[in-house]
NULOPA-836363 format. One record per residue (C-alpha): residue in three letters; residue number from 0; x, y, z. Coordinates in steps of 0.5 Angstrom, whole numbers, plus 500, padded with zeros to 3 digits. Example, Ala and Ser with C-alpha at 12.3 -4.5 7.8 and 13.67 -1.06 7.14 Angstrom:
% residues 2
["ALA",0,[525,491,516]]
["SER",1,[527,498,514]]
% end
This chain:
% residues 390
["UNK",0,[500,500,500]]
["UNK",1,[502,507,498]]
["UNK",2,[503,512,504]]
["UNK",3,[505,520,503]]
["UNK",4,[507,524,507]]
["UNK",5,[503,531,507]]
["UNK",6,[504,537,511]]
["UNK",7,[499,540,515]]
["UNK",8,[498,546,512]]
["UNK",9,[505,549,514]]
["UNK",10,[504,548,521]]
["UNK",11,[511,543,521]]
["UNK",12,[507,537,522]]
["UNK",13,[506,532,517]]
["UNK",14,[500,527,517]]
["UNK",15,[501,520,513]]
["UNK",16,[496,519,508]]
["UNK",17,[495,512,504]]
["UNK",18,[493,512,497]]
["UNK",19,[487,509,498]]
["UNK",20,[485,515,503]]
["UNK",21,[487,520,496]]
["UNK",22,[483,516,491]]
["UNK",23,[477,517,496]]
["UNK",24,[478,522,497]]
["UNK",25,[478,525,489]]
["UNK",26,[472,520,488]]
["UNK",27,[468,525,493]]
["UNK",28,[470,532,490]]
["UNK",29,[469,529,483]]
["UNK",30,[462,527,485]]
["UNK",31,[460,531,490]]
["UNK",32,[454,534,487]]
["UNK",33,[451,527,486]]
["UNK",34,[452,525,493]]
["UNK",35,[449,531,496]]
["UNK",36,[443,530,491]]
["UNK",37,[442,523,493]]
["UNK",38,[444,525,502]]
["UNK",39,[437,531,500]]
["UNK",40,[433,525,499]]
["UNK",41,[434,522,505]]
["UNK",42,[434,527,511]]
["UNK",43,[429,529,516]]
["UNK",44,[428,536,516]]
["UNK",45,[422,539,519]]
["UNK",46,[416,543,515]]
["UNK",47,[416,551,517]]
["UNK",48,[423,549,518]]
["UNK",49,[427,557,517]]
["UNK",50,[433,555,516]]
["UNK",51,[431,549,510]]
["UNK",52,[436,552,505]]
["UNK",53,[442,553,510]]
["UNK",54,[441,545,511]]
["UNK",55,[443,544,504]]
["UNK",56,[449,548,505]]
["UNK",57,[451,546,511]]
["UNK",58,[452,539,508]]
["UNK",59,[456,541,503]]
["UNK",60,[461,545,507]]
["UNK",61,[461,539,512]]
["UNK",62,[462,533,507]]
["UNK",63,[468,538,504]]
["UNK",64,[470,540,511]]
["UNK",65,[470,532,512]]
["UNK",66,[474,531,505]]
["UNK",67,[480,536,508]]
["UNK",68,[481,532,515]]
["UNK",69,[481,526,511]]
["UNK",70,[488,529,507]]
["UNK",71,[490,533,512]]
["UNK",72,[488,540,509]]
["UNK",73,[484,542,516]]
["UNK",74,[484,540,523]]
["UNK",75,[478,538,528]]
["UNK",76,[478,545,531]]
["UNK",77,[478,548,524]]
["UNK",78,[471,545,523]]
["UNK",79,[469,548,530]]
["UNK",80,[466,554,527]]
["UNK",81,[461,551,522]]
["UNK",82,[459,547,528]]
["UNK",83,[458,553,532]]
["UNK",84,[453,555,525]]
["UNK",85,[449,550,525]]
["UNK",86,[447,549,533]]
["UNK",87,[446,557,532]]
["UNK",88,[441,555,527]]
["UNK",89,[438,548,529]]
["UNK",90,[437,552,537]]
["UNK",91,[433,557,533]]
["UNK",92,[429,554,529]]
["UNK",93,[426,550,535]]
["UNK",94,[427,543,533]]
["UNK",95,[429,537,536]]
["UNK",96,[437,537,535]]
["UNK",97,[436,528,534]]
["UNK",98,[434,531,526]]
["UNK",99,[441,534,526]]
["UNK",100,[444,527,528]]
["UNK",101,[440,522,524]]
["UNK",102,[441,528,518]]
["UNK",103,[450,527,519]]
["UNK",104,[449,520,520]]
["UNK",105,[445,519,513]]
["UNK",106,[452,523,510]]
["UNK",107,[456,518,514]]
["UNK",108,[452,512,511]]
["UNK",109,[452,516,504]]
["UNK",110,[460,515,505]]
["UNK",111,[460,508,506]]
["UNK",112,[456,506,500]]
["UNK",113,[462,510,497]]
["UNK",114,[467,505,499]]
["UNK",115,[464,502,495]]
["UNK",116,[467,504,488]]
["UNK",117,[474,502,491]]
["UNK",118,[476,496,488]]
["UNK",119,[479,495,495]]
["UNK",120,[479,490,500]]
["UNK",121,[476,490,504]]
["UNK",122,[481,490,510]]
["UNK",123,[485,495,507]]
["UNK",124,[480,500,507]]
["UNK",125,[478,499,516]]
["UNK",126,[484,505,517]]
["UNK",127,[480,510,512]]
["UNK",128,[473,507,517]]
["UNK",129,[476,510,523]]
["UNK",130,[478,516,520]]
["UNK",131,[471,517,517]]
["UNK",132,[468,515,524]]
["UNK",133,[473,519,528]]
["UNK",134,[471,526,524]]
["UNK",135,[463,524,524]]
["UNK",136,[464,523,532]]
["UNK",137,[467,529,533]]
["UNK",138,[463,533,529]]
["UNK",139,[456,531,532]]
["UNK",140,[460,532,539]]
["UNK",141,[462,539,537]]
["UNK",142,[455,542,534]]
["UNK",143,[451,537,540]]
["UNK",144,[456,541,545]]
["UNK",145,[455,547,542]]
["UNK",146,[447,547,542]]
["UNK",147,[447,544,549]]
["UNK",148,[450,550,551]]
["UNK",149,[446,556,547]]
["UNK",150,[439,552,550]]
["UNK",151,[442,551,557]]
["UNK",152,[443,559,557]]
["UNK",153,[436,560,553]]
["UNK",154,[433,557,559]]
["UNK",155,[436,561,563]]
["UNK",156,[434,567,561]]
["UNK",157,[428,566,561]]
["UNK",158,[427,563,568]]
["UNK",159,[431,569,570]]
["UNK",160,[425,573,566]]
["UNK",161,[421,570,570]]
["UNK",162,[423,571,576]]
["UNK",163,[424,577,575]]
["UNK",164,[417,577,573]]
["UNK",165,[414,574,579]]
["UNK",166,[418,579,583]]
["UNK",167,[414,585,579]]
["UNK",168,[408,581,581]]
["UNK",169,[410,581,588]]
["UNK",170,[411,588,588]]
["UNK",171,[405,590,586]]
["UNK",172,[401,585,590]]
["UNK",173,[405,589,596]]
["UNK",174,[402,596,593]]
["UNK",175,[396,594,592]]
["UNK",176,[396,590,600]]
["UNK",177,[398,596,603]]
["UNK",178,[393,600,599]]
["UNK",179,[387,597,601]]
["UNK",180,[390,596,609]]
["UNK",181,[390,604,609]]
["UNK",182,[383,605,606]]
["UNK",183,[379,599,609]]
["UNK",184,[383,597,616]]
["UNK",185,[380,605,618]]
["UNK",186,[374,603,618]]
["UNK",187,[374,596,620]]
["UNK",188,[378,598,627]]
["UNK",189,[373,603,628]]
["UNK",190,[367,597,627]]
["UNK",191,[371,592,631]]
["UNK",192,[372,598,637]]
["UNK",193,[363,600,637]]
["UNK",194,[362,592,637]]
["UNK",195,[366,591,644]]
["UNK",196,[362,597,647]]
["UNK",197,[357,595,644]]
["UNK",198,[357,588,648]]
["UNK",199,[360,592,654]]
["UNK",200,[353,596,655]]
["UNK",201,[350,590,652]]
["UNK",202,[352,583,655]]
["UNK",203,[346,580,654]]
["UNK",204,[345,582,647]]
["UNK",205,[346,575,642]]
["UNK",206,[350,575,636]]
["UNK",207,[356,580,638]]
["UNK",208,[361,574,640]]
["UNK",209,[360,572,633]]
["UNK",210,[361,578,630]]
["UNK",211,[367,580,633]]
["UNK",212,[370,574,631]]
["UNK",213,[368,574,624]]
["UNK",214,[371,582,625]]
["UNK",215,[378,578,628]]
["UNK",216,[378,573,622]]
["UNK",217,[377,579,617]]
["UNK",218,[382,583,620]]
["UNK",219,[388,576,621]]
["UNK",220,[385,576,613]]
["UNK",221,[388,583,611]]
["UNK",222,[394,581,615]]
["UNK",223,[397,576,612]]
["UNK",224,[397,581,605]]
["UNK",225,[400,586,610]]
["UNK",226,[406,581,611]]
["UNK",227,[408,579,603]]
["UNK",228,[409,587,602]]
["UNK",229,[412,589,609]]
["UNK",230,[419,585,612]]
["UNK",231,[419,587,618]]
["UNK",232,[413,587,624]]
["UNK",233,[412,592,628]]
["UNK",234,[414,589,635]]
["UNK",235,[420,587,638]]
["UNK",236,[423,580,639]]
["UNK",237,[422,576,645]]
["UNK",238,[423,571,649]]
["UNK",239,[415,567,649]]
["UNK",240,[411,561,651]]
["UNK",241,[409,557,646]]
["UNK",242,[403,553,651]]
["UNK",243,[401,561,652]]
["UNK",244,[401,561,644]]
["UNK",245,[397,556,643]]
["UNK",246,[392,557,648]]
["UNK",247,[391,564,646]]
["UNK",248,[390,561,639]]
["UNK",249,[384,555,640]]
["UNK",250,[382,559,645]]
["UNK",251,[380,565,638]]
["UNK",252,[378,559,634]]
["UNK",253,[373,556,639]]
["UNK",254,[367,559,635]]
["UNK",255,[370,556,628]]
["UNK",256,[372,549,631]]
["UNK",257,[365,548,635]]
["UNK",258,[361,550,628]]
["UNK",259,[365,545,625]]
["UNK",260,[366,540,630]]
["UNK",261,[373,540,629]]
["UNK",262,[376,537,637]]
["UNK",263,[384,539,638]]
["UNK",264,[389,534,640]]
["UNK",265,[394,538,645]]
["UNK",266,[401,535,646]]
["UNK",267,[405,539,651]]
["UNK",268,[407,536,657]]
["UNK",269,[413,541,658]]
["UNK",270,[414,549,658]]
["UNK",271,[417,551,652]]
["UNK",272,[419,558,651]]
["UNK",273,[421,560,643]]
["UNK",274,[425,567,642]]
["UNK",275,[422,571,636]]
["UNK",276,[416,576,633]]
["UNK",277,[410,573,638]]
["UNK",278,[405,577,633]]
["UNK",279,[408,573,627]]
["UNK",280,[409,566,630]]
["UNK",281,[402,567,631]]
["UNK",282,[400,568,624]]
["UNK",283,[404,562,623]]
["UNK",284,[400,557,627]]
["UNK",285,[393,561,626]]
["UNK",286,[394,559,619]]
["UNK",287,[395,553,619]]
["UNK",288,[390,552,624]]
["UNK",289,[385,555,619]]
["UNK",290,[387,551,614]]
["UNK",291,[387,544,617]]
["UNK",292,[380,546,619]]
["UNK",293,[378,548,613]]
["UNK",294,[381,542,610]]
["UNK",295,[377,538,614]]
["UNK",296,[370,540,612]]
["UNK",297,[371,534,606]]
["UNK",298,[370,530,613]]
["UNK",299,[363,527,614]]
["UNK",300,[366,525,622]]
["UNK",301,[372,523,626]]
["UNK",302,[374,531,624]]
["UNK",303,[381,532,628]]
["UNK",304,[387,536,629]]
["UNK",305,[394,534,633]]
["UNK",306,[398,539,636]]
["UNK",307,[405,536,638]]
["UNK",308,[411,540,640]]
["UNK",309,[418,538,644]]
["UNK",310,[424,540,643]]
["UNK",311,[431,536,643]]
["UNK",312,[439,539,645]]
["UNK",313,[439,544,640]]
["UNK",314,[432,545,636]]
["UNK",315,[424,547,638]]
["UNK",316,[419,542,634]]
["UNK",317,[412,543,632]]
["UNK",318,[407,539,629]]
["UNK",319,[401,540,626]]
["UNK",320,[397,534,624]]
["UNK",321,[390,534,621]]
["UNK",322,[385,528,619]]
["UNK",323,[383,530,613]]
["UNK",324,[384,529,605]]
["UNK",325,[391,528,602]]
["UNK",326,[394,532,599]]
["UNK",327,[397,531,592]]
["UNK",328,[404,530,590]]
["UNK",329,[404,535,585]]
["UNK",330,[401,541,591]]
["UNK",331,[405,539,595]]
["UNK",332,[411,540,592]]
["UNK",333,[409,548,591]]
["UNK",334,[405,548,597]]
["UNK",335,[409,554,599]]
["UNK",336,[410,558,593]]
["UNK",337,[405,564,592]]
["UNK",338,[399,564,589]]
["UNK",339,[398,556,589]]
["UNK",340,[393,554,593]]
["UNK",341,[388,548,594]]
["UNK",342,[382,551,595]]
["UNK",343,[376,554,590]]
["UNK",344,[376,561,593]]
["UNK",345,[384,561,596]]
["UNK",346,[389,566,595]]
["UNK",347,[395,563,595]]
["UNK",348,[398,568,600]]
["UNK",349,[398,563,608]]
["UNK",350,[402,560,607]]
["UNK",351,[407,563,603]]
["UNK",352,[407,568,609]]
["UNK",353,[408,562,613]]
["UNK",354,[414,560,609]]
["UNK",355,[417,567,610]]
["UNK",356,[416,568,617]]
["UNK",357,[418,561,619]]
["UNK",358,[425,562,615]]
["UNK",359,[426,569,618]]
["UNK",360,[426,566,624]]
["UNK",361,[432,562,621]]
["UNK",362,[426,556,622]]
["UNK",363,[424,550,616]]
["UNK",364,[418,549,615]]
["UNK",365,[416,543,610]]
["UNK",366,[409,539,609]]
["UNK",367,[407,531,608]]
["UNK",368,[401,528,606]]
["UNK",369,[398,520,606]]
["UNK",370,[391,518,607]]
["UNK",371,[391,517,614]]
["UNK",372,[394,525,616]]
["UNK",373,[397,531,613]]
["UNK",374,[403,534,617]]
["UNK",375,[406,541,617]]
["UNK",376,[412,540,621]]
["UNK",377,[416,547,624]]
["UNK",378,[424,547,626]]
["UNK",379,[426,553,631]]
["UNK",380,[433,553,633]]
["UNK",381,[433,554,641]]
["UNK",382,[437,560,643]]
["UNK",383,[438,562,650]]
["UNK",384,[438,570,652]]
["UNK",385,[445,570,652]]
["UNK",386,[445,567,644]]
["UNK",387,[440,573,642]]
["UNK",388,[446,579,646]]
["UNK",389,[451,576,641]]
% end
């Protein structure tokens, strides 16, 4: 077998080619336009594809390109650029980039079937298959590479626009919070005011004990939209009991968990004392309480919720666990997020509240759901009253 020694294009390196490598080669130029017609025929290109005529001259360019690392005229990072074209393009016309693969790997075939035409044998022709492989692999490796690259940033982009887009929504939805707490919670302080005057000078009168509480409710409903837009509470941390919280709260629960025959689990057998935002734990657990209540209307009997809390060395747990239906999967996945909810009329707001609050506290706050129980678990880091003057 004839080998030549040909210089790489003046770069001092010299690459062996073997006569049948140059006879295969000049058989391709000669009949390039044959093989590209016959390569068209076999390929996939997608209807309302924008870059159909670019595909054509791609293959061209390739199949040369192909000749020119097969004789030593180019190097794999010569071809880099055309990869780089063809990503571009193929990432732009929004198609599944396996036509670009099946398409290189048609040319491939074609070239095989060209072999043919040498009258070789065909051990003689296995160095110039590998040398065919060799180029086609680091061809679809490069464009794949490039593609994969130009989608990952693509994506991106668009989650960054949408996060953005969320946080515009937030901002807004904090505006219009505030907005509607100074124009309806003037009036509303001053109705919840006359209604205790009212039972005051009034002790027999029926109905007001409903009233206040319906007036208690609306006003925890306007400020848990008051929480979204606004980081910081008005009052200060502080050292309290959580078996004081918890009581003050079933406690304005009462009517709620009467009128729906809901009965309260308490499992505290010890003082526990939290440090933070009392006001805002509150709201947590106030949340998740009218929640589990809620969740529990779909129950025909047995209506129950289990309040756990203990504590081990170094952190403060509460569980809250209800009996009603399970929630999915899928919800419980995005529990927390804004504006998702499981309710007809929710807002998607509690317990994203929830979630903020208990984070700003340096707490965890996460949610489980089979059919017997749905468990919403809260972890608080103990601190002592040395740790909070550090």
């Amino acid at each position: 077998m004839l080998l030549l020694l040909v210089s790489w294009r003046g770069r001092g390196v010299f690459l062996i080619i073997s006569e049948i490598e140059q006879k295969f080669c000049a058989y391709l130029k000669k009949n390039s336009q044959e093989f590209v017609e016959t390569w068209k025929q076999k390929i996939i290109v997608s209807q309302g594809d924008p870059f159909r005529e670019e595909i054509i001259m791609n293959g061209e360019n390739l199949l040369f390109s192909i000749i020119s690392l097969i004789i030593g005229e180019k190097r794999l990072e010569d071809i880099q650029p055309l990869c780089a074209k063809i990503a571009t393009e193929r990432a732009q016309a929004d198609v599944n980039i396996g036509e670009f693969v099946h398409n290189v790997n048609v040319g491939r075939n074609e070239l095989f079937e060209a072999m043919c035409e040498l009258d070789v044998k065909a051990r003689e022709l296995k160095p110039l298959i590998t040398k065919i492989h060799s180029c086609f692999d680091q061809l679809i490796y490069f464009t794949v590479l490039k593609y994969s690259e130009i989608i990952t940033k693509s994506l991106e982009e668009k989650q960054q626009f949408i996060d953005e887009t969320h946080k515009e929504r937030l901002t807004i939805l904090g505006q219009m919070s505030a907005s509607f707490v100074h124009e309806f919670r003037n009036p509303l302080t001053s109705i919840m005011g006359f209604v205790k005057l009212l039972k005051a000078e009034n002790t027999h009168l029926p109905y007001l004990d409903i009233i206040s509480h319906e007036l208690d409710q609306l006003n925890f409903r306007i400020s848990q939209f008051l929480l979204v837009s606004r980081k910081e509470m008005w009052n200060e941390k502080e050292f309290f009991s959580l078996n004081d919280l918890f009581h003050d709260i079933t406690h304005f629960l009462y009517p709620s968990l009467v009128n729906t025959n809901v009965s309260i689990e308490k499992n505290m057998f010890y003082p526990i004392g939290l440090y933070g935002y009392r006001s805002e734990v509150r709201q947590v657990i106030l949340n998740i309480l009218m929640n589990s209540i809620d969740a529990l209307e779909a129950n025909p009997k047995n209506r129950k919720i289990v309040i756990d809390t203990f504590e081990d060395e170094s952190t403060i747990h509460i569980i809250i666990k209800n009996n009603g239906p399970m929630i999915p999967a899928d919800k419980i996945e995005t529990i927390f997020e804004p504006f998702v909810t499981t309710k007809k009329l929710g807002t998607g707001i509690g317990l994203f509240v929830c979630k903020q609050i208990v984070e700003k506290h340096d707490g965890r706050i996460s949610c489980e759901s089979t059919p017997d129980w749905t468990r919403f678990c809260m972890t608080f880091q103990k601190k002592t009253k040395e740790t909070t003057l550090q």
